[in-house]
C-alpha positions as semicolon CSV with decimal commas, in nm:
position;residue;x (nm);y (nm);z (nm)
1;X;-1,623;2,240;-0,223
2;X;-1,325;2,056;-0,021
3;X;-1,201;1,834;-0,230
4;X;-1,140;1,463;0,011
5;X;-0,885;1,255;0,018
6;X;-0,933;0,849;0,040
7;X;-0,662;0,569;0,162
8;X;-0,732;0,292;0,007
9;X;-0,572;-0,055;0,251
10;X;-0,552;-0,354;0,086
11;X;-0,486;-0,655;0,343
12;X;-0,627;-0,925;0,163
13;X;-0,296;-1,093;0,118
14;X;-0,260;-1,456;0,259
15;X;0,105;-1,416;0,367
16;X;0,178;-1,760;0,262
17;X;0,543;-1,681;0,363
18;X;0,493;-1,572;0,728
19;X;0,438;-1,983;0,762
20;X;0,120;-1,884;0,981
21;X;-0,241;-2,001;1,023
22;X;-0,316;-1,621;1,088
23;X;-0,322;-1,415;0,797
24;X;-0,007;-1,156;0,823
25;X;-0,181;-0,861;0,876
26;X;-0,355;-0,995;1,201
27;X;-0,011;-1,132;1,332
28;X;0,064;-0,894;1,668
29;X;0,376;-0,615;1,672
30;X;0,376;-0,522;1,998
31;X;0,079;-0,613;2,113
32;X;-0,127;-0,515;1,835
33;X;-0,231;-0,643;1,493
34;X;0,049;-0,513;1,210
35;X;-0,279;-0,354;1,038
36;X;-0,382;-0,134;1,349
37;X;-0,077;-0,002;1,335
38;X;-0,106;0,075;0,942
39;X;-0,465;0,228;1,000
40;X;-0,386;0,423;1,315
41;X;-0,081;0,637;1,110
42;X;-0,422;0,724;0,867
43;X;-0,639;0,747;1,154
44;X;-0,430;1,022;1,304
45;X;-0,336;1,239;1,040
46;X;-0,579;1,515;0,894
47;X;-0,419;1,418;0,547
48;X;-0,676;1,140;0,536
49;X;-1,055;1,185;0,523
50;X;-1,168;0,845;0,465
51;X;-1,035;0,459;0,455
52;X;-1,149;0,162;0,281
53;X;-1,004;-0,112;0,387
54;X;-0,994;-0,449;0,109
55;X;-0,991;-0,734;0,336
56;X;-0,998;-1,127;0,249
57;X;-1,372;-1,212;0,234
58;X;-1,378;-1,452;0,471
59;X;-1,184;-1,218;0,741
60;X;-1,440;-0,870;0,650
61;X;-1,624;-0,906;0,952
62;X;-1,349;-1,013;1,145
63;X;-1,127;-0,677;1,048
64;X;-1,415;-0,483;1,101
65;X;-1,440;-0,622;1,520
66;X;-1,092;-0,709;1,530
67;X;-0,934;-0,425;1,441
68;X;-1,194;-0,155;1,343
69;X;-1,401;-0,149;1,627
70;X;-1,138;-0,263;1,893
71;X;-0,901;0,038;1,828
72;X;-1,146;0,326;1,773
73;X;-1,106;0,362;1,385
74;X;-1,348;0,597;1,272
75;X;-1,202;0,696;0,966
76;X;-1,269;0,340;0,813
77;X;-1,575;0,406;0,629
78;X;-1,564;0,082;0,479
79;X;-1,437;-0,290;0,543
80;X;-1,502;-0,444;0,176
81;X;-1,421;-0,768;0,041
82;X;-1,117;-0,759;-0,210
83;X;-1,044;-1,003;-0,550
84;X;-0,778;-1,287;-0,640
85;X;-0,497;-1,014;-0,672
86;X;-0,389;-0,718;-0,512
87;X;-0,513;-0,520;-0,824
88;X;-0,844;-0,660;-0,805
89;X;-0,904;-0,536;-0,441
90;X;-0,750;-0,184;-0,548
91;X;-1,002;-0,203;-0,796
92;X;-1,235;-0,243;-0,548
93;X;-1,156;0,013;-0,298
94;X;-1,127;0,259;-0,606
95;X;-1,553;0,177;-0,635
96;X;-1,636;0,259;-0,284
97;X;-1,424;0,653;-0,315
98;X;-1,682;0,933;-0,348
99;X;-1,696;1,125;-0,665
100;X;-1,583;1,441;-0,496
101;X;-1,255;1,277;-0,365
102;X;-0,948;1,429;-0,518
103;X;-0,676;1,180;-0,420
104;X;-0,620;0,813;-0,339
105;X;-0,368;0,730;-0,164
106;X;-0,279;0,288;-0,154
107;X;-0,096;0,177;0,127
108;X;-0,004;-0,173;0,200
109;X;-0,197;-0,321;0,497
110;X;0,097;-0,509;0,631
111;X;0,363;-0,167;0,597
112;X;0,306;-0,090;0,955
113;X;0,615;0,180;0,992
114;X;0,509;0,485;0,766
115;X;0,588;0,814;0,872
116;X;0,354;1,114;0,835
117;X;0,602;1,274;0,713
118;X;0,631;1,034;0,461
119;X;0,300;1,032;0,348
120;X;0,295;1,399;0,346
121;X;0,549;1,410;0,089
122;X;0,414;1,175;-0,143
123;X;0,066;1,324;-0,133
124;X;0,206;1,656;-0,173
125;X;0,367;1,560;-0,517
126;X;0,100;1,363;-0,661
127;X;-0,096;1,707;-0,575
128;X;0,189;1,849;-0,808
129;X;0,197;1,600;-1,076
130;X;-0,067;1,399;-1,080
131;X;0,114;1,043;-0,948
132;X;0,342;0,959;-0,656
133;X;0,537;0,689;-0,488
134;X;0,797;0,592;-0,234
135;X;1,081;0,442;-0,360
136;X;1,469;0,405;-0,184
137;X;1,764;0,388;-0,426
138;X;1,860;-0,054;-0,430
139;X;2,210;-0,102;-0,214
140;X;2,283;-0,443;-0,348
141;X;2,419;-0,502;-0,683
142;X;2,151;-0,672;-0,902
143;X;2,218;-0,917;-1,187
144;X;1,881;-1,026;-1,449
145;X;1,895;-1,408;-1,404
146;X;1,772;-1,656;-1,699
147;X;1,751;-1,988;-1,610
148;X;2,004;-1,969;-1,341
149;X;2,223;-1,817;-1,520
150;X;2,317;-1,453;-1,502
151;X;2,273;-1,249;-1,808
152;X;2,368;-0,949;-1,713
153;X;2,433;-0,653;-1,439
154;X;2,190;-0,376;-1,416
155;X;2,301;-0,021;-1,282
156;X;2,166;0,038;-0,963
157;X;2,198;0,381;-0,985
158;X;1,920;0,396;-1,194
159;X;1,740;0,103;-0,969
160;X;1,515;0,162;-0,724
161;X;1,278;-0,050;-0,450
162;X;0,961;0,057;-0,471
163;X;0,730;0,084;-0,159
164;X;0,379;0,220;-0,030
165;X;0,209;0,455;-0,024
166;X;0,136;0,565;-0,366
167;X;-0,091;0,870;-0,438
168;X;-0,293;0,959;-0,758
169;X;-0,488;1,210;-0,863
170;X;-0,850;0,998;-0,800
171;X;-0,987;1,038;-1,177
172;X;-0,662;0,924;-1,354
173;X;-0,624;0,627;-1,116
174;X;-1,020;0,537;-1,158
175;X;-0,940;0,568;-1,561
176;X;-0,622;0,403;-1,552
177;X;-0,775;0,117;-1,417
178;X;-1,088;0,074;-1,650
179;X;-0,886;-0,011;-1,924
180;X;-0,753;-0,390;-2,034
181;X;-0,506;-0,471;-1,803
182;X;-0,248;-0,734;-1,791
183;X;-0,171;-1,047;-1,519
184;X;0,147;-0,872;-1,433
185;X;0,095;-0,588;-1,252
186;X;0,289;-0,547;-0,952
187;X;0,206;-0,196;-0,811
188;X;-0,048;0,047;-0,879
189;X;0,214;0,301;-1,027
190;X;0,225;0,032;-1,325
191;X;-0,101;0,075;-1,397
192;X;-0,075;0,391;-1,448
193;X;0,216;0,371;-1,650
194;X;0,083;0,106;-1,879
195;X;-0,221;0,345;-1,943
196;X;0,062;0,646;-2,032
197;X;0,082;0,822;-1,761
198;X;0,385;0,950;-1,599
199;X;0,470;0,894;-1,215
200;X;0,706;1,096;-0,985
201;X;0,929;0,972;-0,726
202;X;0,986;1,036;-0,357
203;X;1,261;0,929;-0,133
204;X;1,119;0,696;0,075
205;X;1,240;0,554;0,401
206;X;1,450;0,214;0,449
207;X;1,225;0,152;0,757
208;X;0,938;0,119;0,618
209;X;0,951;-0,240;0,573
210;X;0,652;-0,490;0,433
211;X;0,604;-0,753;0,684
212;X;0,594;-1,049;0,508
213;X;0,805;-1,315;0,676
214;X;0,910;-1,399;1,052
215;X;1,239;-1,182;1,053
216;X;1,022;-0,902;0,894
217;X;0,804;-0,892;1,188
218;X;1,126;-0,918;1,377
219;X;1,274;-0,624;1,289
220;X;0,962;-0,417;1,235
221;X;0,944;-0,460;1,646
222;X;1,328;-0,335;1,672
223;X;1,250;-0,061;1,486
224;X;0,920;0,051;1,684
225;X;1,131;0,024;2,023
């Protein structure tokens, strides 16, 4: 029996800090929503046998025409409505998987510039080990600040930015999740660490930006030229 392999999208984010009516993810890089692009690097690849797509419930059926429809993606076997926080709508995407997949794969709806290569890697390792993300070593020094005060300098050798996509083995994820989680979870890698599970590390790429402000969406165009 093959064995599939789900992206999960979430895109349910308001992008408060694009300072636009239109959620982020709708916003157009080069003539195209930022989430078309997203989908079509899933659409294209035979990594990916399905997507689910967690959109704000009040923008499902727009997605679905919008984007969906408009740009041919038949590999979006769902268009569901996500929850207050990101981990809510992975949550959600995690329901609509089949039984038979073997990994999930999150990607954020508004990282437009993944490379299959990329995405190869990281599902490749979580193959390997279980749990995967992309992550880029910091290149600023970083100081822990306390009421606007700095308390101390971390070592940013041992620092690094985290990014999407992030690929689990589909059972651990689903289990990880079903137990009592906390408000503060920032990524889905935490989840599974919180739940004691160990996650591996791939180099990711400095390009593959999260659009999430005006100069974001800025750059994200010089780097598709």
């Amino acid at each position: 029996m093959v064995r599939q392999v789900t992206a999960i999208i979430p895109a349910a984010g308001k992008g408060s800090r694009m300072g636009s009516e239109l959620n982020k993810q709708y916003l157009k890089l080069k003539e195209k929503p930022i989430l078309a692009h997203t989908l079509e690097v899933f659409q294209r690849t035979s990594l990916i046998d399905r997507i689910i797509v967690v959109a704000c419930k009040e923008e499902v059926e727009f997605c679905k025409e919008h984007v969906v429809a408009k740009y041919s993606l038949d590999k979006v076997a769902a268009v569901v409505p996500g929850g207050k926080e990101r981990v809510d709508s992975v949550r959600v995407g995690l329901d609509y998987c089949y039984p038979d997949t073997e990994l999930v794969v999150v990607h954020d709806g508004a990282r437009p510039l993944l490379t299959y290569n990329l995405l190869s890697q990281v599902l490749e390792k979580a193959r390997e080990t279980g749990a995967a993300i992309a992550a880029v070593p910091v290149k600023d020094c970083i100081k822990q600040v306390v009421g606007g005060k700095v308390e101390k300098t971390l070592d940013r050798r041992q620092l690094w930015a985290v990014q999407t996509p992030q690929a689990f083995n589909y059972a651990l994820l689903k289990k990880a999740y079903a137990s009592n989680l906390t408000d503060l979870i920032y990524d889905d890698a935490m989840v599974v660490e919180l739940s004691g599970g160990s996650v591996s590390v791939v180099e990711g790429d400095y390009k593959n930006i999260k659009v999430t402000t005006p100069e974001d969406l800025s750059i994200a165009e010089i780097f598709l030229r």
